[in-house]
PDB file of N, CA, C and O in Angstrom:
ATOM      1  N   UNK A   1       0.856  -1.177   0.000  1.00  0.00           N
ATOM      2  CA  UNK A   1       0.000   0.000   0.000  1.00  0.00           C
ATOM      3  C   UNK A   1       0.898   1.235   0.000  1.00  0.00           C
ATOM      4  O   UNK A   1       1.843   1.331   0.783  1.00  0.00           O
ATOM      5  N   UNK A   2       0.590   2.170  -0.885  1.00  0.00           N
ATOM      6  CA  UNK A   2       1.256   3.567  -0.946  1.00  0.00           C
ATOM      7  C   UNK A   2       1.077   4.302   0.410  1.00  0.00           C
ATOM      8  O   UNK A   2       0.212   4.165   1.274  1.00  0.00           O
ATOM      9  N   UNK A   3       1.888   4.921   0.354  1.00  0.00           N
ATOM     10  CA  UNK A   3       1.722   5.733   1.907  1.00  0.00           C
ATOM     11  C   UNK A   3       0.229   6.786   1.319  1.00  0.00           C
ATOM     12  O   UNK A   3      -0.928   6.564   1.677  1.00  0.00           O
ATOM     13  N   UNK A   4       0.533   7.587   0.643  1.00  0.00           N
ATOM     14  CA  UNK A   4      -0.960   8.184   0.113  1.00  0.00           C
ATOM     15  C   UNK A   4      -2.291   7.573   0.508  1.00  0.00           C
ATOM     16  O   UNK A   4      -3.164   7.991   1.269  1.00  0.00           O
ATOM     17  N   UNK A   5      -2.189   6.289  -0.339  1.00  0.00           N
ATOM     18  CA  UNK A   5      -3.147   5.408  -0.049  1.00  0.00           C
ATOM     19  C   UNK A   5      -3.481   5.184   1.796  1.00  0.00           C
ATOM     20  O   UNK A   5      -4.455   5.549   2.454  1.00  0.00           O
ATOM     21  N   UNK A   6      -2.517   4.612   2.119  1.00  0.00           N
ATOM     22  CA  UNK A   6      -2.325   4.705   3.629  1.00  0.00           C
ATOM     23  C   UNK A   6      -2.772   6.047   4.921  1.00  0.00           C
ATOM     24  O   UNK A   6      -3.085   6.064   6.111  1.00  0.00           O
ATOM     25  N   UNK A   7      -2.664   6.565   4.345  1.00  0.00           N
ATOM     26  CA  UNK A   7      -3.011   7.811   4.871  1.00  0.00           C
ATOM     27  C   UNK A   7      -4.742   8.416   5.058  1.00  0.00           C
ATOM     28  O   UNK A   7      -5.407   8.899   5.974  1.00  0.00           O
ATOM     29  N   UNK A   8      -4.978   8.030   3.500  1.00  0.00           N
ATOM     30  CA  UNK A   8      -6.562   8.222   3.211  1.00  0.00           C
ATOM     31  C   UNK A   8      -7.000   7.177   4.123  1.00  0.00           C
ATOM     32  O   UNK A   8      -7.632   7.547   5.112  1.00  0.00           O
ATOM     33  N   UNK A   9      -6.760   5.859   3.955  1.00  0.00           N
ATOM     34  CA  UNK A   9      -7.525   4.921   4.924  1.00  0.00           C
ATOM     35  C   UNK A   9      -7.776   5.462   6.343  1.00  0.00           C
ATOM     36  O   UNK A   9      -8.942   5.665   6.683  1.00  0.00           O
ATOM     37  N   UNK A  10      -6.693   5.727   7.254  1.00  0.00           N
ATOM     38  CA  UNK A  10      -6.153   6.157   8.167  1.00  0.00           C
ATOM     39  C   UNK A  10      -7.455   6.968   8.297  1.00  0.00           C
ATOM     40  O   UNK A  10      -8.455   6.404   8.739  1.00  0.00           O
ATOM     41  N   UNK A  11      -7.499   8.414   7.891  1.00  0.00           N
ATOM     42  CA  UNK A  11      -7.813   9.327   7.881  1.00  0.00           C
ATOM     43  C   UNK A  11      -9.761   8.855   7.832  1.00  0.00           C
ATOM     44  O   UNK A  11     -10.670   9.327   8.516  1.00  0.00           O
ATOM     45  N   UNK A  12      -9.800   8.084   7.053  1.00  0.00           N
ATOM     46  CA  UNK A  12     -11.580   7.673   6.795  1.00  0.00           C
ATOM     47  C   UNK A  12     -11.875   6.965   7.683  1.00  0.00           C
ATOM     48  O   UNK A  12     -13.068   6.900   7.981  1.00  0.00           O
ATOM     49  N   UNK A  13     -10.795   6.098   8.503  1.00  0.00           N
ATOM     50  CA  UNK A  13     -11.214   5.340   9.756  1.00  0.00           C
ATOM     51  C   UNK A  13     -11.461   5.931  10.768  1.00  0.00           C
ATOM     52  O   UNK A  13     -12.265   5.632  11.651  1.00  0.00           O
ATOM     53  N   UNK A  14     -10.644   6.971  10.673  1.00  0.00           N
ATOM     54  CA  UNK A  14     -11.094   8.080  11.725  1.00  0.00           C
ATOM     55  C   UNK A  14     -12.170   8.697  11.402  1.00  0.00           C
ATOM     56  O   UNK A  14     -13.203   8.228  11.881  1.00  0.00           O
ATOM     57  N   UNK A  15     -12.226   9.273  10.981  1.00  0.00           N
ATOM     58  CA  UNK A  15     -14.047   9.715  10.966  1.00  0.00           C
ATOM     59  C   UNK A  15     -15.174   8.871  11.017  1.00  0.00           C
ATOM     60  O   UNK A  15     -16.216   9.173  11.599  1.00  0.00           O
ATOM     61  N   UNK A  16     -14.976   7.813  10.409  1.00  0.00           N
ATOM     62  CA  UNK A  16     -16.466   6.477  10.255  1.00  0.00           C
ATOM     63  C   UNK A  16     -16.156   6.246  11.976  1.00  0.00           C
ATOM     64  O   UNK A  16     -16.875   5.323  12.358  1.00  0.00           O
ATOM     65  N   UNK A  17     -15.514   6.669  12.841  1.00  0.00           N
ATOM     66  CA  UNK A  17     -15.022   5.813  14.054  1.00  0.00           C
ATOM     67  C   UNK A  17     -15.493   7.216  14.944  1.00  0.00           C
ATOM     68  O   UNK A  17     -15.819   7.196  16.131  1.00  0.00           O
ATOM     69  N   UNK A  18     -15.457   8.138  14.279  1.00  0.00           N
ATOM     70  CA  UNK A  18     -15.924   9.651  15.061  1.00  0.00           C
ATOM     71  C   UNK A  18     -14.758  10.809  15.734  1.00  0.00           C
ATOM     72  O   UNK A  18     -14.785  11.924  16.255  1.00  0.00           O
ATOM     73  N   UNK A  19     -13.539   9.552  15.277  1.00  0.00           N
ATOM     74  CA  UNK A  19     -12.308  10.088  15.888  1.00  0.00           C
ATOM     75  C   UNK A  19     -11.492  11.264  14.573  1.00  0.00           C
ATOM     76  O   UNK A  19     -10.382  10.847  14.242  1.00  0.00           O
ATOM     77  N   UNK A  20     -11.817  12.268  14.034  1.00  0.00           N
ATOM     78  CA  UNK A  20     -11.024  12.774  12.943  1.00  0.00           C
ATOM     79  C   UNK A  20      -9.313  12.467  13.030  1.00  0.00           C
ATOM     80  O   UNK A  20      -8.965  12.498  14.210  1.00  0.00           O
ATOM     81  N   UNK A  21      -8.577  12.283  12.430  1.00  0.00           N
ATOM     82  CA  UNK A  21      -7.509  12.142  12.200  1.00  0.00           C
ATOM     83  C   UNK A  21      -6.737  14.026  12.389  1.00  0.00           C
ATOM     84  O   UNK A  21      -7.002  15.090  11.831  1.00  0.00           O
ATOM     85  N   UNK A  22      -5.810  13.648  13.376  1.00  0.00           N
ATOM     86  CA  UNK A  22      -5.128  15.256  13.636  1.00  0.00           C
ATOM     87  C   UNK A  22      -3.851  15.241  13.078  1.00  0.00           C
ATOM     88  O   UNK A  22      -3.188  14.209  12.973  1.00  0.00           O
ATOM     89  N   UNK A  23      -3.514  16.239  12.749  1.00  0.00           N
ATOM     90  CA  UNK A  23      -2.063  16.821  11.929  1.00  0.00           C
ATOM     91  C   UNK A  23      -1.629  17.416  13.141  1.00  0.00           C
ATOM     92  O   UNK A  23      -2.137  18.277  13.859  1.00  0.00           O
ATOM     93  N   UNK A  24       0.238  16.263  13.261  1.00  0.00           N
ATOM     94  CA  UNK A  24       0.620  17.455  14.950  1.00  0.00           C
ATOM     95  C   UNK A  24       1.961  17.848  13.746  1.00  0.00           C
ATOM     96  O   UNK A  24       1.924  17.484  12.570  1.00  0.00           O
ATOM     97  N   UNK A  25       2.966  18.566  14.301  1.00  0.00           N
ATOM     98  CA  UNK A  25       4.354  18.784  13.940  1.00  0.00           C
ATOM     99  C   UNK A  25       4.926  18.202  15.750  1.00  0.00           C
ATOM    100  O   UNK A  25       4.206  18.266  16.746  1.00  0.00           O
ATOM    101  N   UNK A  26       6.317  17.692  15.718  1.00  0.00           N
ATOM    102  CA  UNK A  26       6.627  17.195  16.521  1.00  0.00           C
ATOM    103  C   UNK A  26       8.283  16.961  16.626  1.00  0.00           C
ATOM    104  O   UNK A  26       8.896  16.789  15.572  1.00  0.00           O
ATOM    105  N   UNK A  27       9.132  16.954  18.124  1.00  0.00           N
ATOM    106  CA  UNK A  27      10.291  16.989  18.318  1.00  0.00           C
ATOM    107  C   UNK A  27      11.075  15.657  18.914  1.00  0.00           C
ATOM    108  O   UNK A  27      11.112  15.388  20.115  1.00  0.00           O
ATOM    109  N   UNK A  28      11.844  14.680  17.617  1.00  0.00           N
ATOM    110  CA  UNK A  28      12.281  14.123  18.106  1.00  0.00           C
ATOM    111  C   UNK A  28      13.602  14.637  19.875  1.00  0.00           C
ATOM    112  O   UNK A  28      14.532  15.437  19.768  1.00  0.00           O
ATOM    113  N   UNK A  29      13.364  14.157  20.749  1.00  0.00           N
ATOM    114  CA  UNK A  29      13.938  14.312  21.826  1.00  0.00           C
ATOM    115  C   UNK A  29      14.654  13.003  22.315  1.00  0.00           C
ATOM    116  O   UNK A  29      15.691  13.020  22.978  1.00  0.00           O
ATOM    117  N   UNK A  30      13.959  11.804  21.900  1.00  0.00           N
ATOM    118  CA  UNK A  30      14.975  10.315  22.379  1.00  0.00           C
ATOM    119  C   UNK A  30      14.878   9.597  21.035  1.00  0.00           C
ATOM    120  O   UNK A  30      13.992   9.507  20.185  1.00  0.00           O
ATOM    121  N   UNK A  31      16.307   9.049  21.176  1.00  0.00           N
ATOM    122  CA  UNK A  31      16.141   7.842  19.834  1.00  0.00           C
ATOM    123  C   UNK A  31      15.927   6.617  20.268  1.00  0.00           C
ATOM    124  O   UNK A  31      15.167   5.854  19.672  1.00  0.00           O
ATOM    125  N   UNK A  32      16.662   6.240  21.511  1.00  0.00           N
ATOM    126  CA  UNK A  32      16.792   4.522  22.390  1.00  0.00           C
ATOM    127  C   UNK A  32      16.077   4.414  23.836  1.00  0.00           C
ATOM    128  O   UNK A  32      16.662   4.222  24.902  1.00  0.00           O
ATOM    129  N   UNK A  33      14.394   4.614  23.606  1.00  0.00           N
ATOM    130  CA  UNK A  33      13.730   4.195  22.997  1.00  0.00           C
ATOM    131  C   UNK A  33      13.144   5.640  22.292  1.00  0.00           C
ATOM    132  O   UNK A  33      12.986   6.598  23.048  1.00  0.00           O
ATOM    133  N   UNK A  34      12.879   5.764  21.097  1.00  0.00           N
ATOM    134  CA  UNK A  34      12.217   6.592  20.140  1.00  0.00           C
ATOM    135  C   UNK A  34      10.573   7.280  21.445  1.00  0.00           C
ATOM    136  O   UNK A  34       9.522   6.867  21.934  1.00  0.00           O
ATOM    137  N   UNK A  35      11.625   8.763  21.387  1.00  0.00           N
ATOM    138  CA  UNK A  35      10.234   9.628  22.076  1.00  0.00           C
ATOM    139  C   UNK A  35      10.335  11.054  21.094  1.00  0.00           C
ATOM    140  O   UNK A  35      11.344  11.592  20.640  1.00  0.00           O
ATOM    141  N   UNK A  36       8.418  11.570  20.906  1.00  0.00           N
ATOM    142  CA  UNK A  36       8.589  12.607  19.804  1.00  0.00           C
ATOM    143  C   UNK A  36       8.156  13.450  20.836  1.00  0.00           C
ATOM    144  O   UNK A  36       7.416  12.830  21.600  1.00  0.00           O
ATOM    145  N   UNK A  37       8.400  15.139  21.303  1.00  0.00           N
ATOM    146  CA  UNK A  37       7.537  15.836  22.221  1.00  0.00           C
ATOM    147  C   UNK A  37       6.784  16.273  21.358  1.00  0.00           C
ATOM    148  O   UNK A  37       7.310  16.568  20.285  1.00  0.00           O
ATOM    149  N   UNK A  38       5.601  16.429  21.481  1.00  0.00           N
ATOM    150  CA  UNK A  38       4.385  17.463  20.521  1.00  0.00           C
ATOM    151  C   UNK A  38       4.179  18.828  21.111  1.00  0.00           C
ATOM    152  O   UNK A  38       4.166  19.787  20.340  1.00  0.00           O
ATOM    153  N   UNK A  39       3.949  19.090  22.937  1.00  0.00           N
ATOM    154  CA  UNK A  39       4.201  20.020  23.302  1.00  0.00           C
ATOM    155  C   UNK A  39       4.494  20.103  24.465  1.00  0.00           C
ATOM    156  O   UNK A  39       4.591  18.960  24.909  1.00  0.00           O
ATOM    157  N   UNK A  40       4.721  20.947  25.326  1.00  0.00           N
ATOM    158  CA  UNK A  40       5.443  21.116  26.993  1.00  0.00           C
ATOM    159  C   UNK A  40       4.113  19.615  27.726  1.00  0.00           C
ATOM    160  O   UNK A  40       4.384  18.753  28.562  1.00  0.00           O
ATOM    161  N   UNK A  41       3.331  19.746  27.300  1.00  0.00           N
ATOM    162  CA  UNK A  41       2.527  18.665  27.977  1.00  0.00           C
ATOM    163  C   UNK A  41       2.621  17.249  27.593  1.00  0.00           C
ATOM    164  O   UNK A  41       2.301  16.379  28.403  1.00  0.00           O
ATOM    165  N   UNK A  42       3.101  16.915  26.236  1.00  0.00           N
ATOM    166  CA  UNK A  42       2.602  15.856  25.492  1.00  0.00           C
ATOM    167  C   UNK A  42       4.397  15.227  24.969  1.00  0.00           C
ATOM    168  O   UNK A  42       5.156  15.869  24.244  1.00  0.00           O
ATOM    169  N   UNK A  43       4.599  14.306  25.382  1.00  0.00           N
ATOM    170  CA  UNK A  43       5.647  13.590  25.032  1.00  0.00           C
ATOM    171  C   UNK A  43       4.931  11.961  24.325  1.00  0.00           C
ATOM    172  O   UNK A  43       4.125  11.270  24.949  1.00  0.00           O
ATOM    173  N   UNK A  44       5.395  11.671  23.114  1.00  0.00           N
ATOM    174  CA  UNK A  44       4.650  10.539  22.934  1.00  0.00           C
ATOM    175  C   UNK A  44       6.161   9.281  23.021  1.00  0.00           C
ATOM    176  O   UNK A  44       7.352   9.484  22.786  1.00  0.00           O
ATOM    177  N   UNK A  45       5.727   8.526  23.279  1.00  0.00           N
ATOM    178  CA  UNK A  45       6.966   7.463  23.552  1.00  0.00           C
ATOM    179  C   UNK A  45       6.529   6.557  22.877  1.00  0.00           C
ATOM    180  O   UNK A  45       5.362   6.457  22.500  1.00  0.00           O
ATOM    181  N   UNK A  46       7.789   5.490  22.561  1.00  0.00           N
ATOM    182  CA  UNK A  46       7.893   4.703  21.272  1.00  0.00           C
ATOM    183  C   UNK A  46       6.891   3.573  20.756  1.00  0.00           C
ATOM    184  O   UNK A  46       6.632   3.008  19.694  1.00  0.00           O
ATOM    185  N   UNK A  47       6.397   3.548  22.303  1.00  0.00           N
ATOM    186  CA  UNK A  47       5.228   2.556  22.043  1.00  0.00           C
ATOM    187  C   UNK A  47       3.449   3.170  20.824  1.00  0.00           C
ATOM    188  O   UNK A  47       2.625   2.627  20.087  1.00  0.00           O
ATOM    189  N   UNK A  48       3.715   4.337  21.268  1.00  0.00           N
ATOM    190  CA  UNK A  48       2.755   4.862  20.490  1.00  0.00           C
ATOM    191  C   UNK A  48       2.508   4.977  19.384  1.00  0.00           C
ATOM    192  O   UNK A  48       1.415   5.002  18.817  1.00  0.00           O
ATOM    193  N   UNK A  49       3.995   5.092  18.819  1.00  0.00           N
ATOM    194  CA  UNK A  49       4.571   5.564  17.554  1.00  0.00           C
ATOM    195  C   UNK A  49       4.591   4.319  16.371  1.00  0.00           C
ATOM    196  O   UNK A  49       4.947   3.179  16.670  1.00  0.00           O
ATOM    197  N   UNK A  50       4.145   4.708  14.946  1.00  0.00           N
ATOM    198  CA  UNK A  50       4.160   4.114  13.823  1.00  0.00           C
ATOM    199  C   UNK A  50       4.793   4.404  13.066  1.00  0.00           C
ATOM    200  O   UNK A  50       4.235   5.366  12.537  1.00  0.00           O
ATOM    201  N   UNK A  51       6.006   4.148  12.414  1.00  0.00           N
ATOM    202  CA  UNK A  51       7.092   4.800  11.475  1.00  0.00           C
ATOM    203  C   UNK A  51       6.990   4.587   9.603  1.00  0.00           C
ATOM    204  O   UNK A  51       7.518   3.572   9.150  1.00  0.00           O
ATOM    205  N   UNK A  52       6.407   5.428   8.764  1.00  0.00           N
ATOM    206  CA  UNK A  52       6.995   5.143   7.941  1.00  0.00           C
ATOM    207  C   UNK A  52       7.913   5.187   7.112  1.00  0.00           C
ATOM    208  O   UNK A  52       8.482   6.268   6.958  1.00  0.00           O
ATOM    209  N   UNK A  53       8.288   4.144   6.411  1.00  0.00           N
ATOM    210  CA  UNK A  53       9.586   3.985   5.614  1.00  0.00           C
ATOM    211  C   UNK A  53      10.497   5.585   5.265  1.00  0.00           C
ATOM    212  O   UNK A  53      11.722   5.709   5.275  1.00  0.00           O
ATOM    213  N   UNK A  54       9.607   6.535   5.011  1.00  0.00           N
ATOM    214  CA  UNK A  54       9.988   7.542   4.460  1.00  0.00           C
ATOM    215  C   UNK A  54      10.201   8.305   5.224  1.00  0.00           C
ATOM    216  O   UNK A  54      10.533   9.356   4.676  1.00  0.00           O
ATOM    217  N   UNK A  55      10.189   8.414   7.055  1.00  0.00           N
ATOM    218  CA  UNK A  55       9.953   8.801   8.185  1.00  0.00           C
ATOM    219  C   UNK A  55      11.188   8.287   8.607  1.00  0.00           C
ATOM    220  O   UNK A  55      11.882   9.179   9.094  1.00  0.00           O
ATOM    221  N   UNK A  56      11.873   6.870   8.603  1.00  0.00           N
ATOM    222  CA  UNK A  56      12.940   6.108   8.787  1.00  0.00           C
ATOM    223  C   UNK A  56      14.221   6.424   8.013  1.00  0.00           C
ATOM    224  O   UNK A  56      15.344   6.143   8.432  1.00  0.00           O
ATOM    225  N   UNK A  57      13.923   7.126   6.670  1.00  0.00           N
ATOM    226  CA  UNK A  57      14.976   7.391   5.974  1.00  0.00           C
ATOM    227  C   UNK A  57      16.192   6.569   5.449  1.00  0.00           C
ATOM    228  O   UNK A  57      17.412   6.710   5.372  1.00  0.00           O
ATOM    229  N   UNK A  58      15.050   5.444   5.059  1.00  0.00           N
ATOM    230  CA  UNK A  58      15.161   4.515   4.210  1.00  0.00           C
ATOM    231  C   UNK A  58      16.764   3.559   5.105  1.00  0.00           C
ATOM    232  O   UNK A  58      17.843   3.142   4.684  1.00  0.00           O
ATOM    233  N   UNK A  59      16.107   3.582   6.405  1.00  0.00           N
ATOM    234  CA  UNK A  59      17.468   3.262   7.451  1.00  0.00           C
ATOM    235  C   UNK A  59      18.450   3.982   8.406  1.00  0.00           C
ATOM    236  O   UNK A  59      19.224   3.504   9.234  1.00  0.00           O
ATOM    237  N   UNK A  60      18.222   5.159   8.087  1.00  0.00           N
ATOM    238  CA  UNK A  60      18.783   6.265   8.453  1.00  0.00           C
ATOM    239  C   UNK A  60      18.360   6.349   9.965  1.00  0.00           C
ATOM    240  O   UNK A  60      18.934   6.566  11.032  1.00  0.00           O
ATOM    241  N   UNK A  61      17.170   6.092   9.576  1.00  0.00           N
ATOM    242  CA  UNK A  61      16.426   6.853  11.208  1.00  0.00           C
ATOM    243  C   UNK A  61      16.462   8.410  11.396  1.00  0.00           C
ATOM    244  O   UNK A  61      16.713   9.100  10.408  1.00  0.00           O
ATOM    245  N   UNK A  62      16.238   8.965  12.541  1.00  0.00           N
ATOM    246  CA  UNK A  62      15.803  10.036  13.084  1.00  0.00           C
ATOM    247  C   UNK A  62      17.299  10.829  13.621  1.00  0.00           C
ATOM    248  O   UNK A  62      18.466  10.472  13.463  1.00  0.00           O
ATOM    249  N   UNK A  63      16.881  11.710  14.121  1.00  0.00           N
ATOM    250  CA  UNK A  63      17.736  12.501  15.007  1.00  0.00           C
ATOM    251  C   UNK A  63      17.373  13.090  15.390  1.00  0.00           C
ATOM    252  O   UNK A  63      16.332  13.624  15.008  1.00  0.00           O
ATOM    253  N   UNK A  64      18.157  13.443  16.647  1.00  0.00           N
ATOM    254  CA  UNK A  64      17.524  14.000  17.884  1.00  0.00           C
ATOM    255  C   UNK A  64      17.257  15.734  17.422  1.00  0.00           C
ATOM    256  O   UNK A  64      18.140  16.161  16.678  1.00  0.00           O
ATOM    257  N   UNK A  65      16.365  16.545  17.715  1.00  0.00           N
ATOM    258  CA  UNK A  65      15.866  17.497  17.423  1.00  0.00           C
ATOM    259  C   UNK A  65      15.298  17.706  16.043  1.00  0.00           C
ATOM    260  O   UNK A  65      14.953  18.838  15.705  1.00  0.00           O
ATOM    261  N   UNK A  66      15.169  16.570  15.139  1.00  0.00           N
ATOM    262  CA  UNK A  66      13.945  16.523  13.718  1.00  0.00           C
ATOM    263  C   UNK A  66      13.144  16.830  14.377  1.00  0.00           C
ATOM    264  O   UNK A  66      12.901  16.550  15.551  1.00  0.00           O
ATOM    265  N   UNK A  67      12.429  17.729  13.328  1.00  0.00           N
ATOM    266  CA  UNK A  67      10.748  17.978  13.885  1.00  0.00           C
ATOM    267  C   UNK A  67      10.242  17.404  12.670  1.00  0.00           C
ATOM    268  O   UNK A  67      10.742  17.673  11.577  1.00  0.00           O
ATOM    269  N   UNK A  68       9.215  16.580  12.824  1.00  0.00           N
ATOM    270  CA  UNK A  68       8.510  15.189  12.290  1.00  0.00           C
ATOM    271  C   UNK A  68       7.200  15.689  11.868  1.00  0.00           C
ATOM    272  O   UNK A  68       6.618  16.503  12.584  1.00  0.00           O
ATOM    273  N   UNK A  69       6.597  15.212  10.592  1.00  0.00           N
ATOM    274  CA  UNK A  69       5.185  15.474  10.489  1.00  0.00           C
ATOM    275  C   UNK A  69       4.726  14.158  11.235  1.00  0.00           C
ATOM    276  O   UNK A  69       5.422  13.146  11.162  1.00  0.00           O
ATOM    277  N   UNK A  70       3.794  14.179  11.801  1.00  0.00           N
ATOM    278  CA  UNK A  70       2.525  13.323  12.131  1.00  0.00           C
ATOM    279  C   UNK A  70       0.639  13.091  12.190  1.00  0.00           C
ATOM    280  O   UNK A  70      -0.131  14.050  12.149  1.00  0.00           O
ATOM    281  N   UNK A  71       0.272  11.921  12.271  1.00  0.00           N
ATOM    282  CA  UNK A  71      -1.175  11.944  12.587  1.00  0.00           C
ATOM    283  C   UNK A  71      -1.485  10.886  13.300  1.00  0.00           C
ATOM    284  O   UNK A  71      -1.298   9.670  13.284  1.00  0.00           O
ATOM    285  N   UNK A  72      -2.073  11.785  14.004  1.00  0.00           N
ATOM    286  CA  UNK A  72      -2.502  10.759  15.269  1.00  0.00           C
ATOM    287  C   UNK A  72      -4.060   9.720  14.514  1.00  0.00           C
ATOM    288  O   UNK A  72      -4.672   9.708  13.446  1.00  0.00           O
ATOM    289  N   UNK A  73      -4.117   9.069  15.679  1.00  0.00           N
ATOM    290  CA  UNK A  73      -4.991   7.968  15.085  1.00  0.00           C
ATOM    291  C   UNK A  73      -5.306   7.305  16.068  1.00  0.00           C
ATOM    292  O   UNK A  73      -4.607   7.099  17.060  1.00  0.00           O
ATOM    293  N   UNK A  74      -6.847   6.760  15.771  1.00  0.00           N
ATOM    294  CA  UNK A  74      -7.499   5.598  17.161  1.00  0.00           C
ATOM    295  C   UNK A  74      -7.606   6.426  18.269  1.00  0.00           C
ATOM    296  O   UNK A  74      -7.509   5.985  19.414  1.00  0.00           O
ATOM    297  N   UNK A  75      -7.797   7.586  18.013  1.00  0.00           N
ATOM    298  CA  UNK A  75      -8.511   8.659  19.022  1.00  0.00           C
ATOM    299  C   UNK A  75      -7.419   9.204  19.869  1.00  0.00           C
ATOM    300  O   UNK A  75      -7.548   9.433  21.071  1.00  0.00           O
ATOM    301  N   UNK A  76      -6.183   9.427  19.080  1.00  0.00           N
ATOM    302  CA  UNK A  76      -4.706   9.230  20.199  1.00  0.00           C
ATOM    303  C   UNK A  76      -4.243   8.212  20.681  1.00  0.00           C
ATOM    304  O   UNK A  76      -3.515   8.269  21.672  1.00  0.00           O
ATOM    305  N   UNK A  77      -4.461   7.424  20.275  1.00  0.00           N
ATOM    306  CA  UNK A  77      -3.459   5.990  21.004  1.00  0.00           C
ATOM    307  C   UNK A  77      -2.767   5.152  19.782  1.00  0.00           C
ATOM    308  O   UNK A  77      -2.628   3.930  19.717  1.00  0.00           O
ATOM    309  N   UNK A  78      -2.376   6.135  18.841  1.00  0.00           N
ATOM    310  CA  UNK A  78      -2.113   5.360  17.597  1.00  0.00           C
ATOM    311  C   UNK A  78      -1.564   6.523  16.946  1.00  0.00           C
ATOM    312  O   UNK A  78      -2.414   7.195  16.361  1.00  0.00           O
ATOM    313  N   UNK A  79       0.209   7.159  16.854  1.00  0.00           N
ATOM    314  CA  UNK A  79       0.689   7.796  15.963  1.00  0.00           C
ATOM    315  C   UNK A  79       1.165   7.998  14.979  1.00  0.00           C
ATOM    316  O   UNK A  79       2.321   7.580  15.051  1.00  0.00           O
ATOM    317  N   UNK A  80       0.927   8.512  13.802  1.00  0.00           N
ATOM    318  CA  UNK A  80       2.023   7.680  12.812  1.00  0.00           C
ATOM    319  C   UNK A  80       2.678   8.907  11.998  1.00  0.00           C
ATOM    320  O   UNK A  80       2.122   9.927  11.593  1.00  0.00           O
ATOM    321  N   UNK A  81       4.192   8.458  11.863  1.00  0.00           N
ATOM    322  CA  UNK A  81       4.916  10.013  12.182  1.00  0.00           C
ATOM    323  C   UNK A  81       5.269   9.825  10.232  1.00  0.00           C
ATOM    324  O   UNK A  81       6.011   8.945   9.796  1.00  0.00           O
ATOM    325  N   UNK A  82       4.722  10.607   9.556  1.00  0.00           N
ATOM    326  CA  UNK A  82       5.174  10.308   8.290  1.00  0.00           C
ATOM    327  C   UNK A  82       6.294  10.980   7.458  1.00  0.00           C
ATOM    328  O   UNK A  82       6.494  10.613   6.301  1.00  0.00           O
ATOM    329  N   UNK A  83       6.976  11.895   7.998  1.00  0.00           N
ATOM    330  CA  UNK A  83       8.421  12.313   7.129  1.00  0.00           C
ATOM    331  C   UNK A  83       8.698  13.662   8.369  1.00  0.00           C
ATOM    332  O   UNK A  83       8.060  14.292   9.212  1.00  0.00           O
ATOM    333  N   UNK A  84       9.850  13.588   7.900  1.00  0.00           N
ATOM    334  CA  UNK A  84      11.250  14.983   8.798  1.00  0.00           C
ATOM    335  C   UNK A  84      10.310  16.040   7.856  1.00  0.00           C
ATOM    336  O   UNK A  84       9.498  15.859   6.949  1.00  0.00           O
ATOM    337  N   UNK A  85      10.921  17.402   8.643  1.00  0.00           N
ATOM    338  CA  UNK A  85      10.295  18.508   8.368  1.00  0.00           C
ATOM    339  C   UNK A  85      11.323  19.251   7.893  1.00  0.00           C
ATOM    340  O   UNK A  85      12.120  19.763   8.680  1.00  0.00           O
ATOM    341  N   UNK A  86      11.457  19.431   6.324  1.00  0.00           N
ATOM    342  CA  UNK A  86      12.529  20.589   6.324  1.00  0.00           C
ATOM    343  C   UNK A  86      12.965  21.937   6.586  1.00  0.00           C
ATOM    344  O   UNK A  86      12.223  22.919   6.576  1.00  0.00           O
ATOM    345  N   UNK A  87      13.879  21.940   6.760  1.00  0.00           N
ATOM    346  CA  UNK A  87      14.254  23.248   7.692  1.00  0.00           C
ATOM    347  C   UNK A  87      14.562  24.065   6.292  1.00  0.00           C
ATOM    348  O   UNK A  87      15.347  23.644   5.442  1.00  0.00           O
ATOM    349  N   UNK A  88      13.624  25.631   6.155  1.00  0.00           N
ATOM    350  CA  UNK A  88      14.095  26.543   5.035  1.00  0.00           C
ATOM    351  C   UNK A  88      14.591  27.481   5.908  1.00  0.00           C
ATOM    352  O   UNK A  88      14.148  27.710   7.033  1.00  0.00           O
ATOM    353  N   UNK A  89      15.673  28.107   5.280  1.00  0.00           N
ATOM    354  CA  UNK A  89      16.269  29.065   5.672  1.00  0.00           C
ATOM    355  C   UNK A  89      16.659  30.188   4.542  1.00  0.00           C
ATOM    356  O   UNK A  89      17.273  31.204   4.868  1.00  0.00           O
TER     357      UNK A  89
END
């Protein structure tokens, strides 16, 4: 399944479910075990987290201070962080 594709599902399950699907931006802060902060309140830890391929960097992984697109899912108990955020300058 395309991540596109993946996403729409995602996104329609959430609503048929009543839960809309949310757009966070987010700060990798741990890699071992993988934690993203969303904000001074909200740290999500690795268990929460769903990675895709293109999010992983094709092996690469993360680093500490990427800020990550994500969408939450399953009413918040289900994140899935889909690509690094580029930095323009």
């Amino acid at each position: 399944m395309k991540m596109a594709e993946a996403i729409k599902e995602i996104c329609r399950n959430q609503n048929e479910a009543g839960y809309p699907a949310d757009f966070m931006i987010g700060t990798v802060v741990s890699l071992e075990p993988y934690e993203i902060r969303i904000n001074e309140k909200l740290t999500l830890t690795e268990s929460f987290l769903v990675f895709t391929e293109t999010a992983m960097g094709n092996g690469y992984g993360l680093d500490i201070d990427d800020r990550v697109a994500i969408l939450s899912a399953g009413g918040g108990q289900r994140y899935l962080v889909i690509d690094r955020i580029a930095e323009v300058e």
